[in-house]
Each structure stands twice: as structure tokens, then as C-alpha cells.
C-alpha positions as CSV (number, residue, x, y, z in Angstrom):
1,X,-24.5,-50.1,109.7
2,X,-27.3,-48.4,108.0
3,X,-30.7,-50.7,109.9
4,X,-33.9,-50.1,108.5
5,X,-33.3,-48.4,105.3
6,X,-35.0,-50.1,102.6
7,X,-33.2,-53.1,100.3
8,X,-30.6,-55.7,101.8
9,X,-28.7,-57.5,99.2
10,X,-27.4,-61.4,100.6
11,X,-24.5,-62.2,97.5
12,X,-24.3,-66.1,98.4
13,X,-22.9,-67.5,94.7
14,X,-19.8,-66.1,92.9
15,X,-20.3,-63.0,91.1
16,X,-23.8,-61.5,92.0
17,X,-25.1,-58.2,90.8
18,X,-28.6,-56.3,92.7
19,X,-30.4,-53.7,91.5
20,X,-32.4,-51.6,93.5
21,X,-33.9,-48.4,92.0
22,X,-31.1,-46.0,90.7
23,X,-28.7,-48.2,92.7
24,X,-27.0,-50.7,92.2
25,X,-24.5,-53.2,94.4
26,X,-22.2,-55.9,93.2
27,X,-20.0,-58.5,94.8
28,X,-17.9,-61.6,95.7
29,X,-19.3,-64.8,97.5
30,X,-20.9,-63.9,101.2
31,X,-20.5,-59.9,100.4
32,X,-23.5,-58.2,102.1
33,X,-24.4,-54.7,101.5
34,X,-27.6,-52.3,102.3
35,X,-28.6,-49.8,99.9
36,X,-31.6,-47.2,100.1
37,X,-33.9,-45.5,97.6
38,X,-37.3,-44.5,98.6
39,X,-40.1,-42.9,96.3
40,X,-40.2,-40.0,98.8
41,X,-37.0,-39.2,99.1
42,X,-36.4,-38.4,95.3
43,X,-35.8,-34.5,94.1
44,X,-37.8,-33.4,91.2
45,X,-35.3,-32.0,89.1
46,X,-37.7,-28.7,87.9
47,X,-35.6,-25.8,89.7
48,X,-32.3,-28.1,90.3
49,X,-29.4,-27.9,88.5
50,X,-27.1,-30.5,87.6
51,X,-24.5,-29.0,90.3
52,X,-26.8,-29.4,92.8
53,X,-27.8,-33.3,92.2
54,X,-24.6,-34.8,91.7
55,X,-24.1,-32.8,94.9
56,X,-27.2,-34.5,97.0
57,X,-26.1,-37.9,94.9
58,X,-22.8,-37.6,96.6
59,X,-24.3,-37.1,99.8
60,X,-26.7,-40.4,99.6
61,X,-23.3,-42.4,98.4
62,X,-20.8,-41.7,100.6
63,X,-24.0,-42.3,103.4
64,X,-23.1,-45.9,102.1
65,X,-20.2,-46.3,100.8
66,X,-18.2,-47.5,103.9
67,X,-20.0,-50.6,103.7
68,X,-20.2,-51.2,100.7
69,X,-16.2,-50.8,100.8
70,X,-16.3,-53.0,103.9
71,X,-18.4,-55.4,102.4
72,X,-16.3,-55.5,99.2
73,X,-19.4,-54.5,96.9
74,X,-19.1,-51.9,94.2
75,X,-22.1,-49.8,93.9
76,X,-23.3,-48.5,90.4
77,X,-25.1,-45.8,89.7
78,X,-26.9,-45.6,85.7
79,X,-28.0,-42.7,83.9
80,X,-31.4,-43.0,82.2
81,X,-32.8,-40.7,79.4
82,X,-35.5,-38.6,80.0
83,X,-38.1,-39.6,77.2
84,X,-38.4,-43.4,78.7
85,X,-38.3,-41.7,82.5
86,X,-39.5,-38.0,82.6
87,X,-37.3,-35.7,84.9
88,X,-34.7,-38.1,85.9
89,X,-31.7,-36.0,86.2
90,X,-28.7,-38.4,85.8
91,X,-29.7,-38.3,81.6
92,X,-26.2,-38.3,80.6
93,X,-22.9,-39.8,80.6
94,X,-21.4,-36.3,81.9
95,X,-23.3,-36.6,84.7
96,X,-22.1,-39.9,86.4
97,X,-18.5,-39.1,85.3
98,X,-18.7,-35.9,87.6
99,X,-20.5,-37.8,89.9
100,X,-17.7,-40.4,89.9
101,X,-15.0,-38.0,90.1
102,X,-17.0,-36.4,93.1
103,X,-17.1,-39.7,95.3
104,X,-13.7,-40.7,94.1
105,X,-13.6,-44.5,95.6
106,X,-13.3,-47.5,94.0
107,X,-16.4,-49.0,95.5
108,X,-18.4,-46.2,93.2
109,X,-19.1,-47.0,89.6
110,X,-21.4,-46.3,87.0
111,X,-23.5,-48.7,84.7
112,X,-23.0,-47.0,81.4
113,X,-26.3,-47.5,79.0
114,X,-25.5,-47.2,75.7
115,X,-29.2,-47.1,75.0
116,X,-29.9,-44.1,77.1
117,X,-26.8,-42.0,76.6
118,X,-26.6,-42.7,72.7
119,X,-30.7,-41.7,72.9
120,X,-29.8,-38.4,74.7
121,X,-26.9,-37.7,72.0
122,X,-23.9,-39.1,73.7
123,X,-21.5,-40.5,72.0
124,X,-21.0,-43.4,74.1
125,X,-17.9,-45.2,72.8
126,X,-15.9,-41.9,73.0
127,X,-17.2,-41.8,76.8
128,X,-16.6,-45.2,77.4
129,X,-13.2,-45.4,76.0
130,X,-12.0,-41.9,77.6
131,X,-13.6,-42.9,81.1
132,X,-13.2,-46.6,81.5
133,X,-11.8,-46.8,84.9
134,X,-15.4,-45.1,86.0
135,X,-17.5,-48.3,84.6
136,X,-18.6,-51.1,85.8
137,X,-21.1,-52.5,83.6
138,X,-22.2,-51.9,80.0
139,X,-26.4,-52.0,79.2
140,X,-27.1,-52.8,75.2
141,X,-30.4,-52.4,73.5
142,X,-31.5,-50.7,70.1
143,X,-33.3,-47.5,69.8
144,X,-36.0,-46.4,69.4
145,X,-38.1,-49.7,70.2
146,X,-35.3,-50.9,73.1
147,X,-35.5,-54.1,70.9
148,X,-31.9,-56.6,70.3
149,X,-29.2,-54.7,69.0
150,X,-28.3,-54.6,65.8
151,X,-24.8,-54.2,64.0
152,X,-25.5,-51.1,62.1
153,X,-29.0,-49.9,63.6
154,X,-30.0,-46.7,64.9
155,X,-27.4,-47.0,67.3
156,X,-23.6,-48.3,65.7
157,X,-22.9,-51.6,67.6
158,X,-20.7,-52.5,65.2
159,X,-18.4,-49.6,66.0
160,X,-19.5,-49.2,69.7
161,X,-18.5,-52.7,70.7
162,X,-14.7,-52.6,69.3
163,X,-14.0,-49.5,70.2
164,X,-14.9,-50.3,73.6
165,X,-13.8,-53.8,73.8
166,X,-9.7,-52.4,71.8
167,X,-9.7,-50.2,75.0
168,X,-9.3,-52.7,77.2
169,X,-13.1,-52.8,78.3
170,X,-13.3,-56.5,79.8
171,X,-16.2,-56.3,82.1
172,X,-19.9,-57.1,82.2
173,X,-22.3,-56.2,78.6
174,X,-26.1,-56.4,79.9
175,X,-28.3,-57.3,77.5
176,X,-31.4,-54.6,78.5
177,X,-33.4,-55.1,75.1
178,X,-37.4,-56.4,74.7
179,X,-37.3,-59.7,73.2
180,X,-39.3,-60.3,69.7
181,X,-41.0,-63.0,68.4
182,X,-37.7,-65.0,68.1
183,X,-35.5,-64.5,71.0
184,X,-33.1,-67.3,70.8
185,X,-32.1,-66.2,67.2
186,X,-31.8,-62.8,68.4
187,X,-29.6,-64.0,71.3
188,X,-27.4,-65.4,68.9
189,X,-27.0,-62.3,66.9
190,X,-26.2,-59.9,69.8
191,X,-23.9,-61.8,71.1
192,X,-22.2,-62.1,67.8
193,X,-21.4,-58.2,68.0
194,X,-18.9,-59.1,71.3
């Protein structure tokens, strides 16, 4: 039991999903699972290589993972890109899968952004497709504005999405973008690309 160490996550209804900082826990009804991220435990990445985080990363995981695996909970981890958050080190889809391999449970996934991989220069439904078993969750939004996605925008939903989805891909697809001025139209667009 890990007491005193930051968020506590109460899944009461079906399928519930908590984010909290890098970290993320999902789960059935009743599941309860504590994760931890505080602002002064991060590592600035200046001086640390890759090697090194996924290493530390491991470390913080597998602090947690046997509850989460006793709770029944799957905990995600997302890479971000570094224009929208400076020095984050997790910046690309090579990075989790490492990190996934590393921790090797089932309890230990990743929430694959197409939106920040794509926007370091991943190509996201080749890593998707050839690492499947390592997601958990799929994040959508167009670049550069993170505004609704578009079929043939800066970033290719309309190859993405059935590449991924004629994989086998059959889990969650978050919808991360900035609304405009008419969101329920744009609703209905994005979710005509699944």
C-alpha cells in the first residue's frame, strides 16, 4: 500500500479512466488504485539521457505496479512533445515502447498521442500498428493549432485511423482537440474519420 503519496483514484461506474500528471490509471467497477507525481520529484532532462529516464520511469512504475495489478487497473504512461511542454523527456513513441518493454506487465501501457508523436516526426500509424499490444488508449487532435481533426490535415487521419483500426486496434480514441466556434459540427466530423 503506498499511504500518503499524492492522487487516489475511487473507479465506482463501469469503465473509468484518471489522469494524474504523466500517469494515468484505468479500471473495472470498485477498482482502486494510488498513483504519485509530484512537481518536485521530476528530473530535468538537460544532462539525462534517454537510457537513464526510462530507467528512473521504471523505477517509479514498478513502485506501483503491484497495486495497480492487484487492483485490476492498467496504468498509462503518454509521451508529449517538447514545443507544447519544454524538456519533457518521454517526446516520442520510441520512448514508451522501451519503457513498456522495460516494465514488461500487463498492468503498464501507454497512451499513444498521435498529436505529439506525429508533431515530433513519428510516424504514428507505423508505431501503432507494429506495437499494438503496448497501447492502451489513442489521443486525436490536428496540428499545429490542437484544433478537431481533419481527414487530410496536417496530420493524415484519413490514413492513420484505418491503418490502425485494420490492425485490430479496438480500444479507446480520445478526442484531445480545442473546440472552435462550432463544436457539435466538428464532433460529428471527427467522429466520422472512426
Amino acid at each position: 500500500d503506498l499511504k500518503g503519496l499524492g492522487v487516489v483514484a475511487e473507479f465506482v461506474v463501469g469503465r473509468v479512466l484518471l489522469r494524474a500528471g504523466a500517469f494515468e490509471a484505468r479500471g473495472g467497477a470498485g477498482a482502486r488504485v494510488q498513483v504519485r507525481r509530484r512537481a518536485d520529484d521530476r528530473k530535468v532532462r538537460a544532462g539525462q539521457g534517454d537510457d537513464q529516464g526510462i530507467a528512473n520511469c521504471r523505477i517509479g512504475f514498478q513502485a506501483v505496479l503491484p497495486d495497480a495489478e492487484k487492483a485490476g487497473v492498467i496504468l498509462g504512461f503518454e509521451m508529449l512533445n517538447t514545443s507544447d511542454h519544454p524538456d519533457y523527456q518521454a517526446d516520442r513513441g520510441k520512448y514508451g515502447f522501451e519503457l513498456a518493454k522495460a516494465i514488461s506487465s500487463p498492468c503498464f501501457k501507454l497512451v499513444y498521442d498521435i498529436y505529439h508523436t506525429e508533431r515530433m516526426g513519428d510516424n504514428s500509424a507505423f508505431d501503432v500498428v507494429r506495437n499494438l499490444a503496448a497501447i492502451t488508449h489513442l489521443h486525436t487532435a490536428e496540428y499545429p493549432l490542437r484544433s478537431c481533426p481533419e481527414a487530410d490535415g496536417n496530420i493524415r487521419y484519413s490514413q492513420i485511423v484505418p491503418t490502425i483500426m485494420k490492425a485490430g486496434y479496438r480500444g479507446y480514441w480520445g478526442l484531445e482537440y480545442i473546440p472552435g466556434a462550432k463544436p457539435l459540427d466538428e464532433l460529428c466530423k471527427t467522429v466520422s474519420l472512426f
